[in-house]
C-alpha positions as CSV (number, residue, x, y, z in Angstrom):
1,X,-53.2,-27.9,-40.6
2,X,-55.4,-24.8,-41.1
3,X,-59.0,-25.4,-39.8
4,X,-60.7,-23.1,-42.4
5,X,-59.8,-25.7,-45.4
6,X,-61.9,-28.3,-43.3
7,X,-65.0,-25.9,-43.2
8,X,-64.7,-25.0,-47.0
9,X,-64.2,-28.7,-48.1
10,X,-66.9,-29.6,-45.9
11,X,-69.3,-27.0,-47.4
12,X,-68.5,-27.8,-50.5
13,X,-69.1,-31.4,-50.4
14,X,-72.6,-31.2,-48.5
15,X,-73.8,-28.6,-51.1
16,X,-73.1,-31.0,-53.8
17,X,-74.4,-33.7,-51.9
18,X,-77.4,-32.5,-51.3
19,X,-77.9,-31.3,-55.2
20,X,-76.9,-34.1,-56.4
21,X,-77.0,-37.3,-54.1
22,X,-80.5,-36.2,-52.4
23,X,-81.7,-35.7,-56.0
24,X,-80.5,-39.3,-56.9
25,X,-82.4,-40.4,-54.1
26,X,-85.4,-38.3,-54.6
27,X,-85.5,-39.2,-58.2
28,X,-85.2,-43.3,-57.9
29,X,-87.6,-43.2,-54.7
30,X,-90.4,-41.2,-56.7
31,X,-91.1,-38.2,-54.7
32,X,-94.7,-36.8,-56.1
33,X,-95.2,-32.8,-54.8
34,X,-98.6,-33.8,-56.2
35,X,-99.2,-36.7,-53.7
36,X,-101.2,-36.1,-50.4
37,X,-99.6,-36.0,-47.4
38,X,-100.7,-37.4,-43.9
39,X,-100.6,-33.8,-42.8
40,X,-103.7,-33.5,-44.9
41,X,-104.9,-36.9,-45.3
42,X,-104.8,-37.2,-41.5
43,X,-105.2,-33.8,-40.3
44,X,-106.2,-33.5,-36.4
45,X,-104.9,-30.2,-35.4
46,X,-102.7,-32.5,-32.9
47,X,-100.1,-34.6,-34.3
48,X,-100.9,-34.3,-38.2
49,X,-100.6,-30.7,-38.7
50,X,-99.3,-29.6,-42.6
51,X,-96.3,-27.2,-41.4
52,X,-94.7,-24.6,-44.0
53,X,-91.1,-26.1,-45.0
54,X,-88.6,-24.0,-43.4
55,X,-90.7,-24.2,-40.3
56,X,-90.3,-28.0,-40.1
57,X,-87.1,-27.6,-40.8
58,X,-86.1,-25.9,-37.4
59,X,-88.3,-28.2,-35.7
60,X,-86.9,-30.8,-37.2
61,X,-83.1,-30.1,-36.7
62,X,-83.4,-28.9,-33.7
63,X,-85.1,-32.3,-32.2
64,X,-82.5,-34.4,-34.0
65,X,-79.6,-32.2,-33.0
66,X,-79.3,-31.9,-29.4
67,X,-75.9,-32.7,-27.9
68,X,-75.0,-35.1,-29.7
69,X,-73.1,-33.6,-32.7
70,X,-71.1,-31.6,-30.2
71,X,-70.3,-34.2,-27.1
72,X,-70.1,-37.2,-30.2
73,X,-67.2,-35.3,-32.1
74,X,-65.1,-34.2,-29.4
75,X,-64.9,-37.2,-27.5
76,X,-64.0,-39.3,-30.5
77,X,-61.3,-36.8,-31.0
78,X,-59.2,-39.8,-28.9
79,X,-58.2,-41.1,-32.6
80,X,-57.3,-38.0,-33.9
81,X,-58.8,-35.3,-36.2
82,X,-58.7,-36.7,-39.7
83,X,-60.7,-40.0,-38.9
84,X,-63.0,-38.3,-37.1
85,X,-63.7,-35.7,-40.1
86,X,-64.3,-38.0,-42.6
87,X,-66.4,-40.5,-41.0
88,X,-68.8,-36.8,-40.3
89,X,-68.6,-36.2,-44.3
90,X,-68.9,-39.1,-45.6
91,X,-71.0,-40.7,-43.0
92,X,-73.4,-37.7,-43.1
93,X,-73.7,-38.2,-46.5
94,X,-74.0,-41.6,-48.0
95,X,-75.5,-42.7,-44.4
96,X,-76.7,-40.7,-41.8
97,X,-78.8,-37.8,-44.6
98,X,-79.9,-41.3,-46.2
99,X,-81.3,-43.2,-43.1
100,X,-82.7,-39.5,-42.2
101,X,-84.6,-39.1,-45.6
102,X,-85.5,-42.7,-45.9
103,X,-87.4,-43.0,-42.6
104,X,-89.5,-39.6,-43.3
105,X,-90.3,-40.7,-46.3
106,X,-91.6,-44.5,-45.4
107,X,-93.2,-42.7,-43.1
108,X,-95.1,-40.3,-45.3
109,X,-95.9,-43.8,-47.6
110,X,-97.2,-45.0,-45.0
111,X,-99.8,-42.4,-43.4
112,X,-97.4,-41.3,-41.1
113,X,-96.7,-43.9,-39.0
114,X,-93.6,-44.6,-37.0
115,X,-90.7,-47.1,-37.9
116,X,-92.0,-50.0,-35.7
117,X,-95.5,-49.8,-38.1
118,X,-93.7,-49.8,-41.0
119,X,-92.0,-53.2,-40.2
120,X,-95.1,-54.2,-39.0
121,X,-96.3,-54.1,-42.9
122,X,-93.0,-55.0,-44.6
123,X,-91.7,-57.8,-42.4
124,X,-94.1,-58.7,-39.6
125,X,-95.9,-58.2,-37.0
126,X,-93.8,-59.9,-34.3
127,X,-90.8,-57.8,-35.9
128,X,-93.3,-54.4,-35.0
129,X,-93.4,-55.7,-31.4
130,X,-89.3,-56.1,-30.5
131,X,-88.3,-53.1,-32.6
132,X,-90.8,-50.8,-30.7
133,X,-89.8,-52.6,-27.5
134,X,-86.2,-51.8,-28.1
135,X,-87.2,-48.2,-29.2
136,X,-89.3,-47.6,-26.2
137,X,-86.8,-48.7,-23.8
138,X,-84.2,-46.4,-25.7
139,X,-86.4,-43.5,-25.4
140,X,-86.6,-44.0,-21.6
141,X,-83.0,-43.6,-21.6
142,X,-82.5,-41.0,-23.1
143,X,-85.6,-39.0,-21.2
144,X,-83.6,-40.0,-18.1
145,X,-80.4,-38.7,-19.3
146,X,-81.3,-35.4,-20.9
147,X,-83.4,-34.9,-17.6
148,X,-80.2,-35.0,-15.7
149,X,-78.4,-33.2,-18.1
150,X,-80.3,-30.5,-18.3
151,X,-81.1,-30.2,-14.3
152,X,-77.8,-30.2,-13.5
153,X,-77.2,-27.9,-16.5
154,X,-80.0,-25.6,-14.6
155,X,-79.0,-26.1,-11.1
156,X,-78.1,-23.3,-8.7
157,X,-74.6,-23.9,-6.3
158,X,-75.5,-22.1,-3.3
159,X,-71.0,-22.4,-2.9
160,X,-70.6,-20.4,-6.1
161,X,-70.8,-16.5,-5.5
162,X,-69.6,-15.8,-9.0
163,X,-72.3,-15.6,-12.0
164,X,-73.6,-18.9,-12.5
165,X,-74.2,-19.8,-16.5
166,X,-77.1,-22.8,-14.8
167,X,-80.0,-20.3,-13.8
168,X,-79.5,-17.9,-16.4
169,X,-80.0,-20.3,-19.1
170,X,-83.1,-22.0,-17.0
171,X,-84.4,-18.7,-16.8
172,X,-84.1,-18.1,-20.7
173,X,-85.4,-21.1,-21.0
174,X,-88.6,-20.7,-19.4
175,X,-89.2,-17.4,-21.0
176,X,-88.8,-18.9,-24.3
177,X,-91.5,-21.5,-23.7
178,X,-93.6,-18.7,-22.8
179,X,-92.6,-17.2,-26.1
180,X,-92.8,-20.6,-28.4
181,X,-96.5,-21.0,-27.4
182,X,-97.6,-17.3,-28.4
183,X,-96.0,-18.1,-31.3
184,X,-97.6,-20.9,-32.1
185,X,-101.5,-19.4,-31.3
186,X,-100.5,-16.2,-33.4
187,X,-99.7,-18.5,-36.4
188,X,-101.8,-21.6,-36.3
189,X,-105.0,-19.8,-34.6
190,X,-104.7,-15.9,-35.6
191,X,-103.4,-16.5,-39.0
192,X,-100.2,-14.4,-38.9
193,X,-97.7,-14.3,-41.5
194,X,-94.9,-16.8,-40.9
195,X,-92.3,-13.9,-41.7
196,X,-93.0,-11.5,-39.7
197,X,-93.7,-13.6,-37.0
198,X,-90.6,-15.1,-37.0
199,X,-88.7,-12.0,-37.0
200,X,-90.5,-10.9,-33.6
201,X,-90.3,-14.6,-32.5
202,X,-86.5,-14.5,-32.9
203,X,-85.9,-10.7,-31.9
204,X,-88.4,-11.6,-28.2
205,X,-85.5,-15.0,-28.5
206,X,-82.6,-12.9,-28.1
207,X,-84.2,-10.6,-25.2
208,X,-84.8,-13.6,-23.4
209,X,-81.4,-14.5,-23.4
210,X,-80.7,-11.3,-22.4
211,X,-82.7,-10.9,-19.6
212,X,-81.9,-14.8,-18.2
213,X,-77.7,-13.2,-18.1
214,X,-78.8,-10.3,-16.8
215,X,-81.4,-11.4,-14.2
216,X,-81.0,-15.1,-13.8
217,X,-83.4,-15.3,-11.0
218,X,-84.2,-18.9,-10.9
219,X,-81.8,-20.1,-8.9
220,X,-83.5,-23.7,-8.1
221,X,-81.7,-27.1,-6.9
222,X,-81.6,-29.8,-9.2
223,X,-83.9,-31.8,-7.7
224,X,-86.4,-28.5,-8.3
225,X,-85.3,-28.7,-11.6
226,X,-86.2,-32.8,-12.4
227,X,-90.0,-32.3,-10.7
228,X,-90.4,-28.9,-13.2
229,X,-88.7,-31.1,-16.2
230,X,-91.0,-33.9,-15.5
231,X,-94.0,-31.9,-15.4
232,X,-92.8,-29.8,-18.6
233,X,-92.0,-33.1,-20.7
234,X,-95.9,-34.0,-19.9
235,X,-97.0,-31.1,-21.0
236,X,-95.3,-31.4,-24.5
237,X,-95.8,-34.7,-25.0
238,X,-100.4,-34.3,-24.9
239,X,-100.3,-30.8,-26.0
240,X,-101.0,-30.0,-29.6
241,X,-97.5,-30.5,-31.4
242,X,-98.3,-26.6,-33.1
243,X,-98.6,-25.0,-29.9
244,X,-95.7,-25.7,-28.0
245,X,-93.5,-28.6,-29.8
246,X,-93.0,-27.1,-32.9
247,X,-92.9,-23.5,-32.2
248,X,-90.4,-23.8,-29.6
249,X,-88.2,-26.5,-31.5
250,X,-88.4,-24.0,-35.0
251,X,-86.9,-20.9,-33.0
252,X,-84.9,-22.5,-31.2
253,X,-83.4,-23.5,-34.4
254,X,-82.4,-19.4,-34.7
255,X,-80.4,-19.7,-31.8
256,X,-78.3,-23.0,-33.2
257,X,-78.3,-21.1,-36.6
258,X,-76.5,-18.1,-34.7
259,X,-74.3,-20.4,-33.1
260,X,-73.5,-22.3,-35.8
261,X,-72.8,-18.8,-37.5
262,X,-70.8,-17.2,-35.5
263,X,-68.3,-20.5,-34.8
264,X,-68.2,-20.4,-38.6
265,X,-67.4,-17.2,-39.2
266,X,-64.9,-16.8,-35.9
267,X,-62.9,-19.7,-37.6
268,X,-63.1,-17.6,-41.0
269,X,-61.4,-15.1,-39.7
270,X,-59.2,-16.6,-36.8
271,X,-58.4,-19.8,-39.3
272,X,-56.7,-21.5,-36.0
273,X,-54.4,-24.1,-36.9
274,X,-55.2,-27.6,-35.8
275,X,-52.9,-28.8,-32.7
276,X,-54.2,-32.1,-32.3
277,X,-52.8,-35.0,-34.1
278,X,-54.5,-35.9,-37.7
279,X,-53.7,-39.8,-37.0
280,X,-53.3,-41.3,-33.2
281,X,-53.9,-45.3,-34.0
282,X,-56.3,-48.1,-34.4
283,X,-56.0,-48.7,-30.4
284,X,-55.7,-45.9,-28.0
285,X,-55.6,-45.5,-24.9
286,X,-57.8,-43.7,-21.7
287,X,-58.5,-43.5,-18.4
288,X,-61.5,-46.4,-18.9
289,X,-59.0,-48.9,-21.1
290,X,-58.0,-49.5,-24.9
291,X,-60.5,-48.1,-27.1
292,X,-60.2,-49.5,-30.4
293,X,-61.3,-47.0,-33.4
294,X,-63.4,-50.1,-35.3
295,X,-66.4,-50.0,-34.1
296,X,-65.9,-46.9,-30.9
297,X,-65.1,-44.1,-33.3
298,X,-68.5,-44.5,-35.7
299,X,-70.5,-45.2,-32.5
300,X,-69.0,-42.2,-30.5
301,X,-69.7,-39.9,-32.9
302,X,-73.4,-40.7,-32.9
303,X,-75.7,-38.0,-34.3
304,X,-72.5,-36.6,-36.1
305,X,-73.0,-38.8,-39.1
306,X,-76.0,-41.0,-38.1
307,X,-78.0,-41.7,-35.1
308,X,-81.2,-43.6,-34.5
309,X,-82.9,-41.0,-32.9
310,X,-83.1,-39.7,-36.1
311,X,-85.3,-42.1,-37.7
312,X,-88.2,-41.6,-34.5
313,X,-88.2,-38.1,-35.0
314,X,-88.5,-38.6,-39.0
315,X,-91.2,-41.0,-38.4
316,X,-92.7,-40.1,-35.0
317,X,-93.4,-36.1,-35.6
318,X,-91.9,-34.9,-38.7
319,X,-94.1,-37.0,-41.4
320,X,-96.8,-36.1,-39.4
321,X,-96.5,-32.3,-40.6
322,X,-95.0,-32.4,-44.0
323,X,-97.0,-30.6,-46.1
324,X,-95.0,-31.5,-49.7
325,X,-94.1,-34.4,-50.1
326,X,-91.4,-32.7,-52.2
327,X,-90.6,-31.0,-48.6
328,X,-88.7,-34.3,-47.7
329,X,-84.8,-34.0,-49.1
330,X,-84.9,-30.6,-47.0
331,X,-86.1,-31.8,-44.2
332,X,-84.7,-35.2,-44.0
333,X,-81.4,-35.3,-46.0
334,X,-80.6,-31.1,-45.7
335,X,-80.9,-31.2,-41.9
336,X,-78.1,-34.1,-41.6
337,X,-75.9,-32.2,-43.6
338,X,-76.6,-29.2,-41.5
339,X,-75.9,-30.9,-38.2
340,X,-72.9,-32.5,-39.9
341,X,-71.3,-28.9,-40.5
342,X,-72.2,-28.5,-36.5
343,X,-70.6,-31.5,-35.6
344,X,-67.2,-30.2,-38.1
345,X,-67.4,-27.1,-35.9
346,X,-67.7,-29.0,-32.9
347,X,-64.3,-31.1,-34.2
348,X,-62.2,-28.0,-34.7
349,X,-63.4,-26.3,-30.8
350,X,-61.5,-29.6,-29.8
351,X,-58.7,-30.3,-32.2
352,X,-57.4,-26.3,-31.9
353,X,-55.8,-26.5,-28.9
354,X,-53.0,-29.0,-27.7
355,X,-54.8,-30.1,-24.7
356,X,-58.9,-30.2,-24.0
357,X,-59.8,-30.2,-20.4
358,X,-62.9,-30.4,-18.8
359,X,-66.9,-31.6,-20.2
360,X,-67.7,-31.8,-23.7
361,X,-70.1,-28.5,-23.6
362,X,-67.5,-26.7,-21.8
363,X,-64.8,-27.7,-24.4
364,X,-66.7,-26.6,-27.3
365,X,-68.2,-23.6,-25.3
366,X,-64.3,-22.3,-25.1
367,X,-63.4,-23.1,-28.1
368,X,-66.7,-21.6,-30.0
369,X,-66.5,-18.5,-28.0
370,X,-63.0,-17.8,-28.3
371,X,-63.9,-18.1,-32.6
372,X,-66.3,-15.4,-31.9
373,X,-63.8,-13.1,-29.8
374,X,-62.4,-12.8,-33.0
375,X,-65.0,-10.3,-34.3
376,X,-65.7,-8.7,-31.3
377,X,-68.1,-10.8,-29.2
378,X,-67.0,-10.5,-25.2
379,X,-65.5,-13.9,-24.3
380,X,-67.7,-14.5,-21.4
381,X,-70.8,-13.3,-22.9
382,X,-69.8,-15.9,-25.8
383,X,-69.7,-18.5,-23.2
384,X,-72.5,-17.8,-21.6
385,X,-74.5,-17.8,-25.1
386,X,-73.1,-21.2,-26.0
387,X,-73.6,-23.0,-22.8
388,X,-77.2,-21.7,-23.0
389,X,-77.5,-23.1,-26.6
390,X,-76.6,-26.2,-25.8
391,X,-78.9,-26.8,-22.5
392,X,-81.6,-25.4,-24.8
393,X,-80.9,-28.3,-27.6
394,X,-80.3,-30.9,-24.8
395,X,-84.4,-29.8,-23.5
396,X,-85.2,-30.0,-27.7
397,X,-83.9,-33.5,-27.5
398,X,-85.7,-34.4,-23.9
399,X,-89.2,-32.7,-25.1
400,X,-89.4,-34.9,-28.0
401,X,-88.3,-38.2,-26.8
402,X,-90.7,-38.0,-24.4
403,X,-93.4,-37.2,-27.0
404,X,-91.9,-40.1,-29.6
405,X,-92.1,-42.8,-26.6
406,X,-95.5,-42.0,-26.1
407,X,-96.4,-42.8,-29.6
408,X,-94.6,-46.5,-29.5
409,X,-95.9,-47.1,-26.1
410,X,-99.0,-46.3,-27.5
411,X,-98.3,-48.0,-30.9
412,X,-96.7,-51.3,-28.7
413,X,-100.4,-52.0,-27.1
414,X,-102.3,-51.8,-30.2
415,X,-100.3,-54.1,-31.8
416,X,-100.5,-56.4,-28.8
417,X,-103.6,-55.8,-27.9
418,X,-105.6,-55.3,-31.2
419,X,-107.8,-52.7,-29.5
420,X,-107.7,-49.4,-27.6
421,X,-107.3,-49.6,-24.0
422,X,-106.2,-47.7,-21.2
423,X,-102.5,-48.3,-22.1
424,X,-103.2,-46.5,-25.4
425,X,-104.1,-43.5,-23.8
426,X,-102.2,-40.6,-24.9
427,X,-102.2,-39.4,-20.8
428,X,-101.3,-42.4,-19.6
429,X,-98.4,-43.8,-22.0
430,X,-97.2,-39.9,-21.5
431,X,-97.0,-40.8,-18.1
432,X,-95.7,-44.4,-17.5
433,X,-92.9,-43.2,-19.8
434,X,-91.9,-40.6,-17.6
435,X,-92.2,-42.7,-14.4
436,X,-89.7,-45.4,-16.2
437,X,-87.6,-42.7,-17.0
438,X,-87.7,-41.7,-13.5
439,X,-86.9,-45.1,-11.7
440,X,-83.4,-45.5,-14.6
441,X,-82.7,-41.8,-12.9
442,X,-83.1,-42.5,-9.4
443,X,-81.2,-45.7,-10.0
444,X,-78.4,-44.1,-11.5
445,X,-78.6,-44.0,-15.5
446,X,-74.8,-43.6,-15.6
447,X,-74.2,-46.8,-15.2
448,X,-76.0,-47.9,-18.4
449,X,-74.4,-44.7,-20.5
450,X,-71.5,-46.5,-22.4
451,X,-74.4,-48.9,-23.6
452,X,-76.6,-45.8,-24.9
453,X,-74.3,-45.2,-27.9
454,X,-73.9,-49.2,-29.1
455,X,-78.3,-48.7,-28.9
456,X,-78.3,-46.2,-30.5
457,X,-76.4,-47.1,-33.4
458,X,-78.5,-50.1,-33.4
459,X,-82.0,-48.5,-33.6
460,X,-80.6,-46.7,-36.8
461,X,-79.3,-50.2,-38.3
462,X,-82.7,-51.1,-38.1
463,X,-84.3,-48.0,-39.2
464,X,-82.2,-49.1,-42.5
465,X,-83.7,-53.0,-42.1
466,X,-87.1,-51.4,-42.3
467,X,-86.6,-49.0,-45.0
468,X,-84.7,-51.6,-46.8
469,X,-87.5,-54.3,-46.6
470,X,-90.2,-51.0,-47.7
471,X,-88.3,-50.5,-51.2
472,X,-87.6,-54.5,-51.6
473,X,-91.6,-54.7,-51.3
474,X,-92.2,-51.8,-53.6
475,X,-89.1,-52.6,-56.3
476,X,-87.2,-49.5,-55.8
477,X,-83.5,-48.8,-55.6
478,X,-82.5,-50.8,-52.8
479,X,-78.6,-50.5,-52.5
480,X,-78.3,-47.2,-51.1
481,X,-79.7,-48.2,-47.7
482,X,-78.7,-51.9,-47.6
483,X,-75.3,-51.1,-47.8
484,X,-75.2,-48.5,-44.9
485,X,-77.5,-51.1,-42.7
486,X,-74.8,-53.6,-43.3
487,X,-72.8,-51.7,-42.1
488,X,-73.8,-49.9,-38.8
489,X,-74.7,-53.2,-38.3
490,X,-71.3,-55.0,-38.3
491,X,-70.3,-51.9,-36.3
492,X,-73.0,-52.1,-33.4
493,X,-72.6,-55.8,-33.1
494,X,-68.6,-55.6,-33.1
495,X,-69.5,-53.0,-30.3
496,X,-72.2,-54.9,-28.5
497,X,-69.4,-58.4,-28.4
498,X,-66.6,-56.2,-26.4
499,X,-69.2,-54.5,-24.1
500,X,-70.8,-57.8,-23.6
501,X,-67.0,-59.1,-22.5
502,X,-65.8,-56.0,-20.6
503,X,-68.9,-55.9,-18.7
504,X,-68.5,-59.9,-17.6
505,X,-65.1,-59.1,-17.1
506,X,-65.9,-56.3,-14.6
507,X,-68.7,-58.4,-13.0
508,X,-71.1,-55.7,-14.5
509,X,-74.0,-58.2,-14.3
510,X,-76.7,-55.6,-15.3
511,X,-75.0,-53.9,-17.8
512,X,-73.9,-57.7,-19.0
513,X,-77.5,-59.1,-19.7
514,X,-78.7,-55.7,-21.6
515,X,-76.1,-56.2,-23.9
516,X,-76.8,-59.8,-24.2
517,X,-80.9,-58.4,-25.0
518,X,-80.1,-55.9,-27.3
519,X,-77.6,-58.0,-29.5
520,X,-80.4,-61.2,-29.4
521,X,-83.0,-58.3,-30.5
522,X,-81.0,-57.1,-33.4
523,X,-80.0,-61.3,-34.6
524,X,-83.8,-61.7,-35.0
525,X,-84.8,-58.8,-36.3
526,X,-82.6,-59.4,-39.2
527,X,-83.2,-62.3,-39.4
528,X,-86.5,-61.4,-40.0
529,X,-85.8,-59.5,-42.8
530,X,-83.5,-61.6,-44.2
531,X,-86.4,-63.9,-45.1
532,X,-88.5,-60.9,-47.1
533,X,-85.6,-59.5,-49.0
534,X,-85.4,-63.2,-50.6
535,X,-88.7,-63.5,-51.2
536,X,-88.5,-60.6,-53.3
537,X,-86.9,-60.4,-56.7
């Protein structure tokens, strides 16, 4: 089959969706452009900052997207094409861009604060304390694994005399946080026009590309590479979220925009035909066993169609910095549907070619850059430009989970608690985050990986659970998010039951009793709710 029809039926259908579903949802939920925001009611010139619209935009899709939509896609790609498509459309749609929109917009109702408050108010208090335990403990895996990611991503091979793609995009990358913070003084402090600053911004973005390829000259191990992460992540995570955070997130959104571009117009014009099978069976199977496509394909895909990451950067730093509240269907719905065309691109880099060999990045950096070759950009250079692309959304993704599990570590002892105290210190949640993160590294995170995409899924079934509970209380529309949460929650629990068994079958002991936790967690939590939605008519 012709690849191009999936991009123009693709296009097609998230342009409609977002006119017409996202104004179905923006209608029956009551957005007010007149309302005040948290930006303004709660302005601090830290966290609660009002941001223009297209700037939170890029900040916003670039913390959500990451990796994900490209590694997600690809390795589902074990099923086949067409199951894998659709469950990005119409996953994207009708549940990932409505969990996405939902949980900014609780949030904003409720002054900003993060998915573990909002059940505090609409089911409980002891509900407030396992979600945010469960989110917390998420965050410090993924901190862990984007820290290892990205170092190794980074790291100079001393063996390797050829051009290395590692320091060249670390050296890009430190340039550009160099870069994100002028821009953030020259616009939040000097007053300069958003425009023209984002044309420099982006033009200085480009340079710095440049010069990393052409002078990559931090060649640093990888354990170099997890002390300056660590120390970086700190940084981010207590620094004002307009000075480094969201300037840094919003251009690196220009870079995911040119890549996004350029694999969409390289397929335009190439329109490669499709060499992977559309169909391959409920039950296939790899190298780790049979892999059966309910529930592994819509938790593999992860940020594809939905991911609970989502919801804690909706709720954790986005809501914070709307300035409309009318800003919210863009920001919330129109980014899933962005990163769900990423995610089709990512998809046809894989499906292409009759055979895929080696990492996800590498996959879709071949198959991305070869699109590109197509109208004239060098095929190394192309590779070079999407490996960097992708490290730099991997450090998006590390930067603000870091930043997001301060906020429930802090948000966890308050609740417990019921005062301030040293643990709600911004410094020193910051940094007992980091040193968690630290130990799951130096203990191997691998080993926990497989379990990282079932928890996932999970924290966005219960990102639904709480959004579902908020409109029960307030006697709105209630379908269009209890349907979804029923169902990422049969898949995650289907997924959680046969990790639970293969783990006890391989004497995987560790790996055993955290599935046991998580699955426990999500029983009572819905449980939990159950009891609210029928006390409400």
């Amino acid at each position: 089959m012709n690849s191009l029809w999936l991009i123009i039926l693709g296009a097609v259908l998230f342009l409609l969706a977002y006119t017409l579903y996202g104004g179905y949802l923006a209608k029956k939920w009551g957005i007010d452009p007149k309302r005040p925001t948290p930006s303004h009611t709660k302005y601090d010139g830290v966290d609660y900052v009002p941001a223009n619209a297209k700037v939170l935009l890029g900040h916003h899709f670039a913390s959500i997207a990451g990796a994900g939509p490209i590694a997600g896609p690809i390795q589902a790609a074990i099923f086949g094409w067409l199951p894998v498509y659709l469950w990005i459309v119409l996953g994207s749609i009708f549940v990932g861009g409505v969990h996405d929109f939902g949980s900014l917009l609780a949030s904003i109702r409720h002054e900003g604060r993060s998915i573990g408050e909002i059940i505090e108010v609409n089911i409980g208090k002891r509900g407030k304390i396992l979600f945010n335990l469960f989110a917390w403990l998420t965050l410090v895996l993924v901190v862990a694994a984007f820290t290892d990611i990205v170092a190794s991503s980074f790291a100079y091979n001393p063996d390797i005399k050829t051009f290395q793609a590692g320091p060249a995009a670390a050296t890009s990358s430190m340039f550009f946080m160099i870069l994100a913070v002028l821009f953030g003084f020259m616009v939040y402090r000097k007053g300069y026009s958003v425009a023209v600053s984002t044309i420099i911004g982006v033009a200085l973005l480009f340079v710095a590309i440049w010069f990393g390829y052409k002078f990559p000259i931090l060649a640093l191990s990888k354990s170099a590479w997890y002390i300056i992460l660590l120390i970086y992540i700190f940084l981010a995570s207590v620094l004002p979220v307009w000075l480094l955070l969201q300037p840094r997130d919003y251009l690196n959104s220009f870079m995911l925009y040119a890549m996004l571009l350029g694999g969409l117009i390289g397929i335009f014009i190439m329109h490669p035909n499709l060499q992977l099978s559309a169909f391959k069976g409920f039950a296939v199977t790899t190298k780790t066993g049979v892999q059966y496509l309910f529930p592994i394909l819509f938790v593999t895909v992860a940020c594809g169609a939905i991911s609970g990451f989502h919801s804690l950067v909706s709720s954790g730093t986005s809501a914070k910095q709307i300035d409309k509240e009318e800003d919210a269907r863009l920001v919330g719905y129109g980014s899933m549907l962005i990163e769900g065309m990423l995610a089709i691109v990512a998809l046809i880099s894989v499906a292409y070619v009759s055979k895929a060999e080696g990492t996800p990045a590498m996959i879709f950096a071949n198959g991305v850059a070869t699109f590109m070759n197509s109208f004239g950009v060098p095929l190394e250079f192309g590779k070079v430009f999407i490996i960097l692309s992708f490290t730099a959304f991997a450090l998006t993704s590390l930067d603000t989970a870091t930043r997001l599990g301060r906020y429930i570590f802090q948000e966890f002892f308050e609740t417990v608690s019921g005062k301030d105290s040293i643990l709600t210190n911004k410094y020193v949640a910051t940094l007992i985050t980091i040193l968690s993160s630290s130990l799951v590294l130096a203990y191997g995170y691998q080993r926990i990986w497989p379990i990282f995409g079932s928890a996932n899924q999970l924290l966005a079934a219960l990102a639904l659970l709480a959004i579902t509970a908020w409109l029960t209380r307030i006697g709105k529309n209630r379908v269009v998010t209890l349907i979804p949460m029923i169902f990422m929650f049969c898949v995650t629990l289907s997924a959680l039951i046969l990790l639970i068994k293969n783990y006890f079958i391989a004497r995987n002991y560790m790996l055993f009793v955290i599935a046991i936790v998580l699955f426990i967690l999500s029983i009572v939590l819905l449980k939990e709710t159950i009891k609210v939605l029928k006390s409400k008519k």
